[in-house]
C-alpha positions in Angstrom: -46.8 17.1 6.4 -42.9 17.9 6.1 -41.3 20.3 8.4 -37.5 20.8 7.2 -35.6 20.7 10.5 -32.0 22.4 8.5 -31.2 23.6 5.7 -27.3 23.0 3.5 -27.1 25.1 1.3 -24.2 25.2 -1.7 -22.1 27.3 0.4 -22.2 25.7 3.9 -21.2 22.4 1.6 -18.7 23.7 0.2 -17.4 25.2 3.2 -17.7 22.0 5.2 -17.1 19.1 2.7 -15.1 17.3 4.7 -17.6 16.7 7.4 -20.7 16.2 5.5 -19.2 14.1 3.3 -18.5 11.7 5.9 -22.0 12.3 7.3 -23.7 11.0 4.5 -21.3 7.8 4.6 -22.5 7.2 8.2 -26.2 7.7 7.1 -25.6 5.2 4.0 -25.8 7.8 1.5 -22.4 7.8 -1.4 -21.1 11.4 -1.0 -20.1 11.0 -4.4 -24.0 11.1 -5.9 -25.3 14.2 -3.5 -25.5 16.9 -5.9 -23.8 20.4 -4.0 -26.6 22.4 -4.7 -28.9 21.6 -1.0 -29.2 19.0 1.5 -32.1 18.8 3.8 -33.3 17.0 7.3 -36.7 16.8 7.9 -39.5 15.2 9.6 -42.0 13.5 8.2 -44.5 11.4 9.5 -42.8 11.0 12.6 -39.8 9.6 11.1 -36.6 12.0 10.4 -34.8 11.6 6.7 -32.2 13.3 4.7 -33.3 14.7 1.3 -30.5 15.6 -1.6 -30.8 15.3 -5.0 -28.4 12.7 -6.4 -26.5 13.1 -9.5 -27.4 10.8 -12.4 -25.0 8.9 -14.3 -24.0 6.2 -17.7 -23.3 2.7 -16.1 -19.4 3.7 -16.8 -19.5 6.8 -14.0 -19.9 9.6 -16.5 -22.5 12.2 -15.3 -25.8 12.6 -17.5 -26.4 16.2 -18.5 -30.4 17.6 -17.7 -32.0 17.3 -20.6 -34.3 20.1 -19.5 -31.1 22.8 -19.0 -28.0 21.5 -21.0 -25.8 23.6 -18.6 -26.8 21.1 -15.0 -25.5 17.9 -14.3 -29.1 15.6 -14.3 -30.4 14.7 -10.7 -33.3 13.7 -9.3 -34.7 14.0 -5.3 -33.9 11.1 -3.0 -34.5 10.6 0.6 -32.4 8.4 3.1 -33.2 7.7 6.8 -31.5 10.0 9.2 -29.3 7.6 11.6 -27.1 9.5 13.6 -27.3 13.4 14.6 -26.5 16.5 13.1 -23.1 17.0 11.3 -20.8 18.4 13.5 -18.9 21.9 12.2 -21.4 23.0 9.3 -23.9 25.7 10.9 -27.3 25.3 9.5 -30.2 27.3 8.4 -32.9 25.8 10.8 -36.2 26.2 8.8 -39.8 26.3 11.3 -41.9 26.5 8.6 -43.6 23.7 7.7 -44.1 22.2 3.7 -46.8 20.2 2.6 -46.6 17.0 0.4 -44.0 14.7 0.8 -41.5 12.4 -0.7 
């Protein structure tokens, strides 16, 4: 089971860049593949992670389009251990609900 513990949305990333950006350096993660659409924190299994969706793209940096909608960059669900806190700044949507599968 997966509880998401906050929520990013587009606008709180946009907003906040700055400071995500260099929390997802600190938690290993390339700010320049997280897609601006979401980023999540959740639990699973005892263990807390970051989920985004990184952006897809040729071996010379050039992002692939979804071949499934022509008009989105192509990106696909990742998940990265969570190693330090919270960002700082960015105020969350903190989720209680609870989703089932997992990553």
């Amino acid at each position: 089971m997966t509880t998401v513990l906050a929520l990013y949305r587009s606008t709180d990333i946009a907003e906040h860049r700055e400071a995500l950006c260099e929390w997802i350096k600190v938690n290993g993660i390339d700010p320049k593949v997280v897609s601006d659409r979401w980023i999540s924190v959740e639990e699973q299994g005892g263990r807390r992670v970051i989920r985004y969706r990184a952006l897809k793209h040729t071996p010379d940096g050039r992002r692939l389009v979804d071949p499934d909608d022509p008009d989105q960059a192509w990106a696909e669900e990742r998940t990265a251990p969570l190693l330090t806190g919270l960002p700082e700044g960015p105020s969350r949507c903190v989720m209680s609900q609870s989703a089932g599968g997992g990553g």
